[in-house]
N, C-alpha and C positions, 0 to 999 in steps of 0.2 A: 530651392530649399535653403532659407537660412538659418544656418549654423556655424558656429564657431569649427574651425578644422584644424585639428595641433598633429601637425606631425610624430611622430614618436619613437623615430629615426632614423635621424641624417649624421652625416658625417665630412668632418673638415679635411683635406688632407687630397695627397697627391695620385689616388688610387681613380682619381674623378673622371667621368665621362660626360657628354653633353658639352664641352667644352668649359664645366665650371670651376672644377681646378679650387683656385684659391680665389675666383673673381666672383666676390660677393652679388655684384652687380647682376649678373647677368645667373648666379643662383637664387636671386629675389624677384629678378623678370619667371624664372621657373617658378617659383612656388606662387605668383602673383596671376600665373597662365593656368596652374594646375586649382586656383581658389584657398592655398593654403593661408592661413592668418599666423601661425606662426612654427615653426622648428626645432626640435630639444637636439640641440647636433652637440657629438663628442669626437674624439678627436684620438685615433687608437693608431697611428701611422709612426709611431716615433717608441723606439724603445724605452725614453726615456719619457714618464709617465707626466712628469711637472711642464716638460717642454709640452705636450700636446693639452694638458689643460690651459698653458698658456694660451696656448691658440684659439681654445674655444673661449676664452676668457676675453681676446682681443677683439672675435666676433662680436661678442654678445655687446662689449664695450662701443662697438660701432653701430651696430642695429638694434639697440633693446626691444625695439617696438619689432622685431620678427624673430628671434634668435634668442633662445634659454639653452645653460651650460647644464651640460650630462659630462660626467665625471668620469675617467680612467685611470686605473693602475693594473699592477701588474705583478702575479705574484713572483718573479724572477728577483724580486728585490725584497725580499720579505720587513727588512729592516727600514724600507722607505716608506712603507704603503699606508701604514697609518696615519703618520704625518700630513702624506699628501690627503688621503681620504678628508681629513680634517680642514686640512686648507683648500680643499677643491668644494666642500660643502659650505664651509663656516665663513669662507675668506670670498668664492665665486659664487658662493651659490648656485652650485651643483644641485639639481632636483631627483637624478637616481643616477646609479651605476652601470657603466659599461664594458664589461669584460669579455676577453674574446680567446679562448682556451685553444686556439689553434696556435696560439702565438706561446703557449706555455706546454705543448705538446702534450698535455693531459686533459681529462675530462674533467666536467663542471663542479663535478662531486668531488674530484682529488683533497686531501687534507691540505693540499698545499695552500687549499681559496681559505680553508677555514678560520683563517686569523678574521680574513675581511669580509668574509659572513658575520662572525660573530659582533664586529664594526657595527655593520650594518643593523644586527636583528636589532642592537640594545638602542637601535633608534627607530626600526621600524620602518626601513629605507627599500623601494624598489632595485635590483638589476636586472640587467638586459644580458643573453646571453645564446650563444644556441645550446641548443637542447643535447645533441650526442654527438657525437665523434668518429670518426672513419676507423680511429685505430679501438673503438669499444669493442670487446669481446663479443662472442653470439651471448643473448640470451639477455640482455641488457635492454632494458626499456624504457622510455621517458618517463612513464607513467610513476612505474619502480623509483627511476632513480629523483624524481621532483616528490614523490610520496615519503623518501625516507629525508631529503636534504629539508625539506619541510618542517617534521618532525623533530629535527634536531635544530632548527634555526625557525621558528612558528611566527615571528615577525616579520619576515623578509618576505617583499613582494617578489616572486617571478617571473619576470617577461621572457618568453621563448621567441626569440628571434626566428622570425621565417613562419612563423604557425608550426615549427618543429618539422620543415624544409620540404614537404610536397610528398605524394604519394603516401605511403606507410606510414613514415614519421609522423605527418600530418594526422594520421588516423591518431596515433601512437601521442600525441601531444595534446589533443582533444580528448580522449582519454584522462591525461594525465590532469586536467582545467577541470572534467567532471569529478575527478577523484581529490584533487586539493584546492580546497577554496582560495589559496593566495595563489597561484598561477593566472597567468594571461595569456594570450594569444597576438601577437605583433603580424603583420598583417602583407609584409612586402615580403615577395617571394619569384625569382622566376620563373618556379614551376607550378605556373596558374594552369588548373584545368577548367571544366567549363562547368559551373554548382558548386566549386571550391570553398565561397564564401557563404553561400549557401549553407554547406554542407555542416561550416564551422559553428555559423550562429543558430542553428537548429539543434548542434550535439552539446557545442557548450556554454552558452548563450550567448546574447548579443552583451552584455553587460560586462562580460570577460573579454572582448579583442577588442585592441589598438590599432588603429590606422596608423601604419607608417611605410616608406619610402624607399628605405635605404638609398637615400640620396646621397652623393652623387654618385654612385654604383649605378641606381636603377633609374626611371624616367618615374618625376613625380605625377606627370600627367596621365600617364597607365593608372598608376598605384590609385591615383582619387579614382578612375572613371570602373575600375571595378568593383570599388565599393557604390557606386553613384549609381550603378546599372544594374547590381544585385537586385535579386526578386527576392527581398526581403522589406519588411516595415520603413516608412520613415523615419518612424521612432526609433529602432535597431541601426539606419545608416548616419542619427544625429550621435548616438551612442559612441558610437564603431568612431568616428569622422573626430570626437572631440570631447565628448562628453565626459567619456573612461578617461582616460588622461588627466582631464581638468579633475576631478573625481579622486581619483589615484592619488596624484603629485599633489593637490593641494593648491593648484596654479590659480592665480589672479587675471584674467586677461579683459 
């Protein structure tokens, strides 16, 4: 099948397995094994938020032809975060956001993101983010809480990192892609079961999920061959593979 295939999340930094670490090389023989054409990697390993855009900034600077910057900050600094958001977009050329609320010990919803939602809506920018939280109360849903973060922010794309993490969630996230038209479905997860993708492009469409990685966490080779062996449409796995993303971001490839 030829298709363009954009990864739509990887990551730079020292959490890496596979041996890739910071060796670009041998992360480009990965993505070169697994058919990817290119990778929107950001860079969330460093409390301080400009040090890790640099990083992703230095990749991109060395491989353009595989490698687009995705943008992090952090609300722990509330006084820096605009700034940088400005120069990780304006100055790197940042294509969406990556924030990761485990690292801010709140959920995605907390007032505390609202400064850099509202950043975002009045440009009409994607993030990437997971969906709930170990410490969210009962009674809390993805569905709920992306249906009213929506509502208050109607420009901002939502990527739910993991398909909103496997089992339930996963229900619970599918759900939430049928209930608010800007959500998506991000597609690397290690709690693949077996109709998993299936189960996604059938409840929220093919039109809505991103193929991605979580490189260098997960194996980009898994991540392509269950989208590539799904018993779904060709059309649905060029979608899934690269399509949404180029679509989404506005990308040139």
């Amino acid at each position: 099948m030829d298709t363009p295939v954009v990864d739509f999340h990887t990551h730079a930094g020292s959490w890496g397995r596979h041996g890739l670490y910071h060796d670009l090389d041998r992360y480009i023989q990965i993505m070169d094994a697994a058919g990817i054409d290119k990778s929107l990697i950001n860079c969330i390993f460093f409390g301080d938020a400009r040090r890790g855009n640099d990083t992703v900034a230095s990749i991109v600077d060395q491989h353009p032809d595989r490698f687009i910057p995705v943008a992090f900050v952090t609300p722990h600094y509330p006084e820096e975060t605009i700034a940088e958001l400005e120069r990780a977009f304006d100055v790197i050329g940042a294509k969406f956001l990556k924030i990761y609320p485990p690292y801010y010990g709140r959920s995605i919803d907390d007032p505390g993101f609202f400064h850099i939602f509202e950043w975002l809506d009045d440009r009409g920018l994607a993030v990437m983010s997971h969906a709930k939280s170990s410490w969210d109360p009962p009674g809390v849903t993805i569905e709920k809480r992306f249906t009213a973060l929506a509502k208050r922010f109607p420009n901002v794309k939502w990527v739910l990192a993991h398909a909103g993490g496997g089992g339930p969630n996963q229900e619970d996230a599918v759900a939430a892609a049928k209930a608010v038209p800007t959500v998506y479905l991000e597609t690397a997860t290690e709690r693949d079961a077996y109709g998993d993708i299936e189960y996604i492009v059938e409840n929220a469409g093919a039109e809505r999920v991103l193929f991605g990685t979580d490189m260098s966490l997960f194996d980009a080779r898994f991540e392509v061959g269950k989208i590539v062996t799904a018993n779904i449409s060709d059309e649905a796995k060029q979608q899934i593979l690269g399509l949404n993303a180029i679509k989404l971001l506005g990308l040139e490839l």
